[in-house]
TIDRENTI-329776 format. One record per residue (C-alpha): residue in one letter; x, y, z. Coordinates in steps of 0.5 Angstrom, whole numbers, plus 2048, in hexadecimal, padded with zeros to 3 digits. Layout:
<rs>
aXYZ ...
</rs>
This chain:
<rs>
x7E28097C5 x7DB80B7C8 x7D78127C7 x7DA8167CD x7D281A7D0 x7D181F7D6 x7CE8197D9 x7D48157D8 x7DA81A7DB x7D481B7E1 x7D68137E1 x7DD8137E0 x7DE8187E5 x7D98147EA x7DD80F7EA x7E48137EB x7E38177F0 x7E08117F5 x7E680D7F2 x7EA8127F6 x7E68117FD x7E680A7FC x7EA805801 x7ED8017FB x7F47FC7FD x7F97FC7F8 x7F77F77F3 x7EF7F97F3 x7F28017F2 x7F67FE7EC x7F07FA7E9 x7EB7FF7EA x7EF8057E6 x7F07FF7E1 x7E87FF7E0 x7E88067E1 x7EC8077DA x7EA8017D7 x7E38047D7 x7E280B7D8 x7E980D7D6 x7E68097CF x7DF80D7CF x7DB8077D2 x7D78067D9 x7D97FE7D8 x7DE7FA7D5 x7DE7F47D3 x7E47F07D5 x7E77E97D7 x7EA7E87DE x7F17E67DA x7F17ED7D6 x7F07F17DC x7F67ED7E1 x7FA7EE7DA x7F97F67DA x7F97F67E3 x7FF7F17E2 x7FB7EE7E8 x7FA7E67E7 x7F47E37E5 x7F27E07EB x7F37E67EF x7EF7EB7E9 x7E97E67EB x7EA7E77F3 x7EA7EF7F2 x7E57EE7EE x7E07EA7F3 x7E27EF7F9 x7E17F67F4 x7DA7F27F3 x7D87F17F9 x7DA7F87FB x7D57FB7F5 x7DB7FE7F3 x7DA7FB7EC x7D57F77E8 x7D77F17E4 x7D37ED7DF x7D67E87DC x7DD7EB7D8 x7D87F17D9 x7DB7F57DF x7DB7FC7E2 x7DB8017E7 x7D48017EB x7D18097E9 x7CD8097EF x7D480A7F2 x7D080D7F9 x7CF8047FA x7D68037FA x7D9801800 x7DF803805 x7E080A804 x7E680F807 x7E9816806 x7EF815801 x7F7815804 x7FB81A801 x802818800 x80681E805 x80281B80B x805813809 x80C81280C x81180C80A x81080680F x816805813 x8197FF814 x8187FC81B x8207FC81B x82280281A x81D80481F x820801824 x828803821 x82580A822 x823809829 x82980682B x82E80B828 x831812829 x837816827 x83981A820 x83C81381C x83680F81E x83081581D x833816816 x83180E814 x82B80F817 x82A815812 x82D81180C x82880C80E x82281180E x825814807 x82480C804 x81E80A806 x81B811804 x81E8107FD x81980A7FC x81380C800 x80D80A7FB x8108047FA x811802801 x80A805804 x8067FF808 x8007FC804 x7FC800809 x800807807 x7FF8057FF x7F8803800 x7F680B802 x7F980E7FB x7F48107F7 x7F38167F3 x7F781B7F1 x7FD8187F6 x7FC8107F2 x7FC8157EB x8038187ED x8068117F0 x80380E7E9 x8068137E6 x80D8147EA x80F80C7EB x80C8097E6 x80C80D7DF x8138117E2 x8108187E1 x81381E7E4 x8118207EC x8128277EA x80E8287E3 x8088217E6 x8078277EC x80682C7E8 x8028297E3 x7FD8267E8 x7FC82C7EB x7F982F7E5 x7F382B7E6 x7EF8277EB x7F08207EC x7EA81E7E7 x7EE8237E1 x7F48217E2 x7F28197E1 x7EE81B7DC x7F481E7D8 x7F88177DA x7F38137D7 x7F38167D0 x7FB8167D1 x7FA80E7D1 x7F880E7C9 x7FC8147C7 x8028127C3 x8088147C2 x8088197C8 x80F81B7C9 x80F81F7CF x80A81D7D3 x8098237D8 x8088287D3 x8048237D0 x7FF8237D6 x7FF82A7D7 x7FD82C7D0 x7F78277D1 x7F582A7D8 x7F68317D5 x7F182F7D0 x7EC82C7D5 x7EC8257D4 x7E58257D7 x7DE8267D3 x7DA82C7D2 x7D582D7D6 
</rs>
């Protein structure tokens, strides 16, 4: 664990905050914050990591690992030397920037044959099918959002689907967390969760930490 400086917040803070605003696809999105927590959230600038290890905590083959990392190369998004890799600081260098989506904004795709079921039929027995159709597909939105649609998740929005799909936390109690905090506060608390143990309530936990402020003295 590294020594956490001002200089290091102000770099670890960077590099969140451009993270966000960065057009990323899925599987550059999951390396990148894989990286992030591999060396911020474990107090370093850079860390020293094979390409095996990090398709073992992305859950990505190695040979796409090494695909990502020669895009994120060439975009000056991250540095590698050797097994050393990082994010590259001078993050006003990185490539393809665009203003994040937020989830209310995304709709769930539609099947091109329930479109042309709607178009074609009226009348009350049909219109209630159509509505139990809509219903179904909203229940599994996240998971059906085309790649386009899931490559715009950044900040605050990719935290709470994290948060929701994947980790099965609450909707109502991950709300009201990250709006304790900004996304950089928030995030802060969700690393420092990560090397927590024994954590029960996982909310409460999060909360308590924003409260206490998880970011440095200035």
């Amino acid at each position: 664990m590294g020594i956490r400086t001002k200089e290091f917040y102000e770099f670890q803070n960077r590099v969140m905050e451009k993270l966000e605003k960065t057009n990323l696809s899925q599987n550059e999105s999951k390396y990148c914050w894989t990286l992030f927590r591999e060396s911020f959230g474990r107090g370093e600038v850079n860390v020293k990591i094979k390409g095996s290890e990090m398709a073992e905590k992305t859950g990505l083959y190695e040979a796409n690992v090494s695909d990502i990392q020669k895009r994120l190369k060439s975009r000056k998004i991250i540095q590698i030397n050797g097994k050393i890799k990082g994010f590259n600081l001078n993050t006003d260098e990185w490539e393809n920037l665009q203003a994040p989506v937020s989830f209310k904004n995304l709709q769930a795709p539609v099947r091109k044959s329930y479109r042309h079921q709607e178009e074609k039929v009226t009348g009350t027995s049909n219109s209630s099918l159509i509505k139990k159709e809509k219903n179904s597909l909203k229940k599994g939105f996240y998971k059906k959002l085309s790649r386009k649609e899931i490559d715009k998740l950044e900040g605050k929005p990719w935290l709470r689907a994290t948060m929701i799909e994947l980790e099965n936390l609450p909707k109502n109690s991950t709300d009201r967390f990250l709006e304790m905090a900004d996304f950089t506060g928030c995030y802060n608390a969700w690393l420092a969760l990560q090397d927590a143990y024994g954590v029960r309530d996982k909310i409460a936990w999060l909360i308590a930490k924003v409260k206490s402020d998880p970011n440095p003295e200035e």
